[in-house]
FILUM-272442 format. One line per 4 residues: number of its first residue (from 1); their letters; for each residue x, z, y of N, C-alpha, C, O. Coordinates in Angstrom, 1 decimal, padded with zeros to 4 digits. Last residue first. Example, Ala and Ser with C-alpha at 12.3 -4.5 7.8 and 13.67 -1.06 7.14 Angstrom:
! FILUM-272442
2> SA> 012.8 007.1 -002.2 013.7 007.1 -001.1 012.9 007.9 000.0 013.4 008.0 001.1 | 013.2 007.8 -005.7 012.3 007.8 -004.5 013.2 007.8 -003.3 014.2 008.5 -003.3
! end
This chain:
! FILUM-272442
135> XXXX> 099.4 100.5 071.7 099.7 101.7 071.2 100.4 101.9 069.8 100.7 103.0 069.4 | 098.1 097.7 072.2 099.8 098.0 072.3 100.4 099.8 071.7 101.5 100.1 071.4 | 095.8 098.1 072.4 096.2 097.7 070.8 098.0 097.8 070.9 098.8 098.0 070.1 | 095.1 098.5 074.9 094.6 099.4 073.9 095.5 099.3 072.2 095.8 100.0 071.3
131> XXXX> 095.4 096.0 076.3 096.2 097.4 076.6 096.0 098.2 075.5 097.0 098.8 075.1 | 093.2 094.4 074.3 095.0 094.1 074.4 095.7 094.9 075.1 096.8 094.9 074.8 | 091.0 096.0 075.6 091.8 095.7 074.1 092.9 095.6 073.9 093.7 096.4 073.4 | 090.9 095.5 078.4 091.3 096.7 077.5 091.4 096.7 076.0 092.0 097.6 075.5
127> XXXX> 090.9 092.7 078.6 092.0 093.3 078.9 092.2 094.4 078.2 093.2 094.5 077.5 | 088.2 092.0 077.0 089.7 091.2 076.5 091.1 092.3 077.1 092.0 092.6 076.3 | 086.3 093.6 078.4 087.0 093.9 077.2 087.8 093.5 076.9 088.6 094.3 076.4 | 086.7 092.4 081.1 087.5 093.7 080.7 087.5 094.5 079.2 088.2 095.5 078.8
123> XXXX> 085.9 089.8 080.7 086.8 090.1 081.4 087.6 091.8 080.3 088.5 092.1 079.5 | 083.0 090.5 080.2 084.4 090.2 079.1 085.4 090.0 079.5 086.3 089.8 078.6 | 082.3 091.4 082.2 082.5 092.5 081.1 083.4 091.9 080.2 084.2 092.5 079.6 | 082.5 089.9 083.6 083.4 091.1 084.4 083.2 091.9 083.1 083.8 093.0 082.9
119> XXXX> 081.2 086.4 084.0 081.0 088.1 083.3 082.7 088.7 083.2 083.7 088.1 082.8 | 080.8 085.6 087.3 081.6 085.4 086.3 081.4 086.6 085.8 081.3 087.7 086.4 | 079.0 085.6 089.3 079.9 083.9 089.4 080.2 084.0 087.8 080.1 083.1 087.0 | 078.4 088.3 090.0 077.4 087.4 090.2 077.9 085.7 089.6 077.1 084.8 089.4
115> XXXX> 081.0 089.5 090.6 080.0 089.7 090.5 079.0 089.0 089.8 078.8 089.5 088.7 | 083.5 088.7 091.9 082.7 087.5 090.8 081.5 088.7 090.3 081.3 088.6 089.1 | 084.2 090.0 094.4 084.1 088.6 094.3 083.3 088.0 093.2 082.5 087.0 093.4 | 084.1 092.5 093.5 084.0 092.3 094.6 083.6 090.9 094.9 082.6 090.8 095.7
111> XXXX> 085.1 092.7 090.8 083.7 093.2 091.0 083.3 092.7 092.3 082.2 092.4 092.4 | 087.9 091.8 091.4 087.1 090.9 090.6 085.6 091.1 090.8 084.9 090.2 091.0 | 089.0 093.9 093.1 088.8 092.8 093.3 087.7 091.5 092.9 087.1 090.6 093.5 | 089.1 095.9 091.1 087.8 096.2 092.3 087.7 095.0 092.5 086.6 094.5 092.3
107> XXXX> 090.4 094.7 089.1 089.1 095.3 088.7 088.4 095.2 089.9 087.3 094.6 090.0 | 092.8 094.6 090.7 092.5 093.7 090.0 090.8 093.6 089.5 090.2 092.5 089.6 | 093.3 097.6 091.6 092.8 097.0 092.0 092.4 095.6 091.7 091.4 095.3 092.5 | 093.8 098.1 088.3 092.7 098.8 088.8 092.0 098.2 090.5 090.8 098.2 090.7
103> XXXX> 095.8 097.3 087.7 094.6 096.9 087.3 093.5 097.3 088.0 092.4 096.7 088.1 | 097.8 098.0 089.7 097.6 096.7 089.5 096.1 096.4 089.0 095.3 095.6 089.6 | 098.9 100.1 089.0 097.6 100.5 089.5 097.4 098.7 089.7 096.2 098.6 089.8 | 101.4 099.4 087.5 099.7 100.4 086.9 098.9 100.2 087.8 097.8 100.2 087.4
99> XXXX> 102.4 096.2 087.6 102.0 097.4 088.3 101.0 098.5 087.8 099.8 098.3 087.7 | 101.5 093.8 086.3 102.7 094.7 086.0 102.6 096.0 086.7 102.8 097.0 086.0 | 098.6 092.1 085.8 099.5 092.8 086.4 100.0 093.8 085.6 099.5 094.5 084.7 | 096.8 089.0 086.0 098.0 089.9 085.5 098.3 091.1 086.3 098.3 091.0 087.5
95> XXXX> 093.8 087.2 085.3 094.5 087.9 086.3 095.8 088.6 085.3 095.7 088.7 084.1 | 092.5 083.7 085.4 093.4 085.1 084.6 094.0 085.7 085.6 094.6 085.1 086.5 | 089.8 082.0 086.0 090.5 082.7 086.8 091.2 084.0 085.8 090.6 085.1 085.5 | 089.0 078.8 086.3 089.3 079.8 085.2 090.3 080.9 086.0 091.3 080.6 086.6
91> XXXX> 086.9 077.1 089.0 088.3 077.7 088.6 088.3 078.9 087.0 087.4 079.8 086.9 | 084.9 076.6 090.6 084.6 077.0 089.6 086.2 076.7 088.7 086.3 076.0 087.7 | 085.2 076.8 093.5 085.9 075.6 092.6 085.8 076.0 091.0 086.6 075.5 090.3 | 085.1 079.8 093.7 084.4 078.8 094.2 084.4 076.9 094.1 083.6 076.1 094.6
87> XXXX> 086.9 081.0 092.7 085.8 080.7 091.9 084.5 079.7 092.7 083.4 079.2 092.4 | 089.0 080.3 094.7 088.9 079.5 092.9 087.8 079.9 092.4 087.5 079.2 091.4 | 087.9 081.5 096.6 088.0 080.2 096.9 088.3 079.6 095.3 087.8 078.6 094.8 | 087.9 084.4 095.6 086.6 083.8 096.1 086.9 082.0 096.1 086.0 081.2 095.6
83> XXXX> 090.6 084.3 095.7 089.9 084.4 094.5 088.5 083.5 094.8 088.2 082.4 094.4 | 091.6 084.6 098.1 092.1 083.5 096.7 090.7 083.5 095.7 090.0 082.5 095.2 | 090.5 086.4 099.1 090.1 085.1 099.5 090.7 084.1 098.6 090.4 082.9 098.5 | 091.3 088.5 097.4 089.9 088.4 097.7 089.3 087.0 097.7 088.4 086.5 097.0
79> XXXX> 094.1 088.6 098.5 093.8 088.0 097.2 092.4 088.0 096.9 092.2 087.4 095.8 | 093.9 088.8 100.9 094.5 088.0 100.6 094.0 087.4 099.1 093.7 086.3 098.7 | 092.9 092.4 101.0 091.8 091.0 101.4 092.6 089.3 101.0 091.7 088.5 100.9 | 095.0 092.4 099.6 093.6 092.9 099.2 093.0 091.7 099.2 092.7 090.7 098.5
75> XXXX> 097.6 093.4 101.2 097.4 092.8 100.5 096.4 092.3 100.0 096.7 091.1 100.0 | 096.8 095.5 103.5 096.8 094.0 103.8 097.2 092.8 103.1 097.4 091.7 103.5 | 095.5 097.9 102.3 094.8 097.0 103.4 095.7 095.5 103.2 095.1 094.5 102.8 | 097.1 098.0 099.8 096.2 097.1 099.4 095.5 096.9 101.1 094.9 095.9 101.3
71> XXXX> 100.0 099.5 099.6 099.6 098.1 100.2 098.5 096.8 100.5 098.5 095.7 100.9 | 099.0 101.5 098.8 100.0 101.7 099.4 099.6 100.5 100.3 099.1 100.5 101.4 | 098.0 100.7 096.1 096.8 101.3 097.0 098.1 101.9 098.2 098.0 103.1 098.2 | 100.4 097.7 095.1 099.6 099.2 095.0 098.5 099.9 095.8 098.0 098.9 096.4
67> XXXX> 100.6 094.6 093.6 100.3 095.4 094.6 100.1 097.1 094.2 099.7 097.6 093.1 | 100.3 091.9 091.6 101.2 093.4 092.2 101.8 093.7 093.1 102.9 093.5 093.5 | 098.2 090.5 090.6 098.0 091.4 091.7 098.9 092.5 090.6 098.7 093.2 089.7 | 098.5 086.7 089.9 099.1 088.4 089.8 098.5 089.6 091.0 098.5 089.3 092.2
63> XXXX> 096.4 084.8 088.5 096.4 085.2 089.4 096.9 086.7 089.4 096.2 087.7 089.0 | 096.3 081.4 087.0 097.0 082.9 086.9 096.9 083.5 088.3 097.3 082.9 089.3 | 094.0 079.2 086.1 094.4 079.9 087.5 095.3 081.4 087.0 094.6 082.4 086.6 | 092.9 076.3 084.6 093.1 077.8 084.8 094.3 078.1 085.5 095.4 077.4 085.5
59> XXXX> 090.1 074.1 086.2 091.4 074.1 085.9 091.6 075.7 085.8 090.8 076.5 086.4 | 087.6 073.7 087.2 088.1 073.6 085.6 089.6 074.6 085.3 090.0 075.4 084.4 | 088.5 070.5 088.9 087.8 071.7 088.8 088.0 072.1 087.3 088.5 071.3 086.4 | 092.1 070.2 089.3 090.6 069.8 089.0 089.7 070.9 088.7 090.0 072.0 088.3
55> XXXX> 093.7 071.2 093.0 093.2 071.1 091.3 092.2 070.6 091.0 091.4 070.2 091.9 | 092.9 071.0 095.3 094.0 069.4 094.6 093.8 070.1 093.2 094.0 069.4 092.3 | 092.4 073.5 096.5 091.6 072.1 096.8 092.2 070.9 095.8 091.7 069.9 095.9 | 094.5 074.6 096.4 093.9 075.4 095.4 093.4 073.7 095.0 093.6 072.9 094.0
51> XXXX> 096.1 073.0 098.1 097.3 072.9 096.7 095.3 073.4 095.8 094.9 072.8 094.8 | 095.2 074.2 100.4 094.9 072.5 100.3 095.2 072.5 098.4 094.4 072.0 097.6 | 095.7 076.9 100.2 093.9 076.5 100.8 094.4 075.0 100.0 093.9 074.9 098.9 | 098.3 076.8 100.4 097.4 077.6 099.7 096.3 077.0 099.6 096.1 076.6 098.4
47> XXXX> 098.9 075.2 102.9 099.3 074.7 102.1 098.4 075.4 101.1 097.6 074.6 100.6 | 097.4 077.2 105.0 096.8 076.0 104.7 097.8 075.2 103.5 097.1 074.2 103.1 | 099.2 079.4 104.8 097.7 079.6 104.4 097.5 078.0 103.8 097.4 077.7 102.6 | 101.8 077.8 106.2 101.7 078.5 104.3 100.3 078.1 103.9 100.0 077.3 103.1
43> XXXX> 100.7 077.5 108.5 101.4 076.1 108.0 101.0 077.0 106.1 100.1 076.8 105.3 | 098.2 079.7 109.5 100.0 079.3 109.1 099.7 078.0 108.5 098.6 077.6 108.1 | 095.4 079.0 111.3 096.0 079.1 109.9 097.5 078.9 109.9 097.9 077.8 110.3 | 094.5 080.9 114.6 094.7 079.9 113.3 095.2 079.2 112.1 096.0 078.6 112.8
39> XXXX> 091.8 082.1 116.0 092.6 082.2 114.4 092.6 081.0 114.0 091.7 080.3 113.5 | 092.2 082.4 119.6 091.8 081.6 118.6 092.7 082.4 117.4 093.8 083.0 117.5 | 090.7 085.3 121.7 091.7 084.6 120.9 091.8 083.7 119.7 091.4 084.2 118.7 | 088.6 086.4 123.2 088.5 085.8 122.7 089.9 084.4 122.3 089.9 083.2 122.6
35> XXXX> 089.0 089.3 124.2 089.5 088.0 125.0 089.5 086.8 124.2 090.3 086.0 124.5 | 085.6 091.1 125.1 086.5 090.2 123.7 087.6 089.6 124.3 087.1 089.1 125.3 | 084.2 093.3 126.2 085.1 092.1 126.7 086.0 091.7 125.8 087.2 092.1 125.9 | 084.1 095.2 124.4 082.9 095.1 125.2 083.5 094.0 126.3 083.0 094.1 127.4
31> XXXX> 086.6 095.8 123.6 085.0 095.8 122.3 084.3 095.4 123.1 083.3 095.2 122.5 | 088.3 096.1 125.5 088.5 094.9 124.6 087.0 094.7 123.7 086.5 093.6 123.3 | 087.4 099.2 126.2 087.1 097.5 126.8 087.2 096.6 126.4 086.2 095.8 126.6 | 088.2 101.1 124.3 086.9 100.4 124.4 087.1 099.2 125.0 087.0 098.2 124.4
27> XXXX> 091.0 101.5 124.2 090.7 100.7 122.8 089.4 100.3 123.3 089.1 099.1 122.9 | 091.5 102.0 127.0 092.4 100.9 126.6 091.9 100.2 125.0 092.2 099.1 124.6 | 090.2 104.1 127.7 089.9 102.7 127.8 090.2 101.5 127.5 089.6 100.4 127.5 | 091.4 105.8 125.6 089.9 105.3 125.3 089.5 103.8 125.8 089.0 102.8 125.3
23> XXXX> 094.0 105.8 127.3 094.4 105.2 126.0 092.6 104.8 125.3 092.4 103.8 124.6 | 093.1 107.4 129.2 093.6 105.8 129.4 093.8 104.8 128.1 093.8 103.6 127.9 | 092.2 109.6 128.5 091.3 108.5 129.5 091.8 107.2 129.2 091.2 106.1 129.0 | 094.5 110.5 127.6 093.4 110.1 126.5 092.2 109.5 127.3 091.3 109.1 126.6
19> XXXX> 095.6 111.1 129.8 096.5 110.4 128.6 095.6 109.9 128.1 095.7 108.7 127.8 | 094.4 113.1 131.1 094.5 111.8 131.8 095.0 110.4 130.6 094.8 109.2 130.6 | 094.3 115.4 129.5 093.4 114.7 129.1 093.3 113.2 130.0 092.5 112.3 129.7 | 097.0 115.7 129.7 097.1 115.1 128.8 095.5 114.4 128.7 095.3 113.4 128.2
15> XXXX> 098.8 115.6 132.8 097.8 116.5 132.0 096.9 115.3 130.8 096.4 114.2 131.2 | 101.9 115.5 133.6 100.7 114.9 133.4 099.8 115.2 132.5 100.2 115.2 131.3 | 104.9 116.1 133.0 103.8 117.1 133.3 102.0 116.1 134.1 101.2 116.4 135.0 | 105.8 113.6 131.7 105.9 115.1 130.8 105.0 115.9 131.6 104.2 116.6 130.9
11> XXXX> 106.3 111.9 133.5 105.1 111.5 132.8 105.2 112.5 132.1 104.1 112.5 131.5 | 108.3 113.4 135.3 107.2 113.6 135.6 105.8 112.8 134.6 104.6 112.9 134.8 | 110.3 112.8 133.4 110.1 114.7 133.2 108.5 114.6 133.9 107.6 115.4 133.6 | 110.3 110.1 133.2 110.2 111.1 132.4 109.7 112.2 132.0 109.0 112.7 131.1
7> XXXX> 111.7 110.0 135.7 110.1 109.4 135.6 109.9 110.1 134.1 108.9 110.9 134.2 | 114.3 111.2 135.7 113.0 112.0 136.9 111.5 111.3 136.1 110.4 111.8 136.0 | 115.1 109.6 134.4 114.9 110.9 133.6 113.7 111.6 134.6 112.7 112.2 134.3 | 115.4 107.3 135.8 114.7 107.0 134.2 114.4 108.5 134.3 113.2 108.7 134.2
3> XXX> 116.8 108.1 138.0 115.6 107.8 137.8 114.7 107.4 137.0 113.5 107.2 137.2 | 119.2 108.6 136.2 118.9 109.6 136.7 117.2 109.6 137.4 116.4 110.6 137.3 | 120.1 105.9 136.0 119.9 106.8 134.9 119.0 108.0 135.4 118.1 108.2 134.7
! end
């Protein structure tokens, strides 16, 4: 115990700009020597990926984003690549959400992906009407 605390007290008087040497090298090198690690798909992803693949084209797609700007780094991109892959299967794509800010990422999502694939304006008149008429 007593040698836990001595090593302690002496990583405590180590001058800090030594700290921030080691911790730079530690995020640069990897950028400039990749260890090149494979990406491979969960068992899940690829059930996702196969199940979209086994609709018929055509087919309509409920798609919930509830999520918040809390959780959208690593929610986001998830639903990005759903998306992108049903409209890429020329997919009917409905979005939902219960969340308030739901729509709003729902919106960036959709601008992000169907752009160019799908009109985004009638998209958002259908939605804001039907939020609009609930009043």
């Amino acid at each position: 115990m007593k040698f836990l605390t001595d090593l302690i007290l002496k990583m405590g008087t180590v001058d800090r700009r030594w700290i921030f040497l080691v911790i730079a090298l530690v995020v640069i090198v990897p950028l400039f020597f990749p260890l090149g690690l494979p990406i491979r798909a969960t068992a899940t992803t690829q059930h996702v990926y196969d199940t979209i693949d086994a609709l018929p084209h055509g087919s309509k797609v409920l798609v919930s984003c509830e999520y918040g700007p809390s959780t959208k780094p690593e929610i986001h991109p998830m639903v990005l690549s759903v998306m992108r892959h049903l409209f890429k299967n020329k997919h009917k794509v409905y979005v939902t959400c219960l969340w308030p800010d739901g729509q709003f990422l729902a919106s960036d999502a959709l601008n992000l992906v169907g752009t160019r694939r799908i009109r985004i304006d009638l998209w958002r008149r259908l939605c804001f009407t039907r939020i609009s008429s609930r009043k």
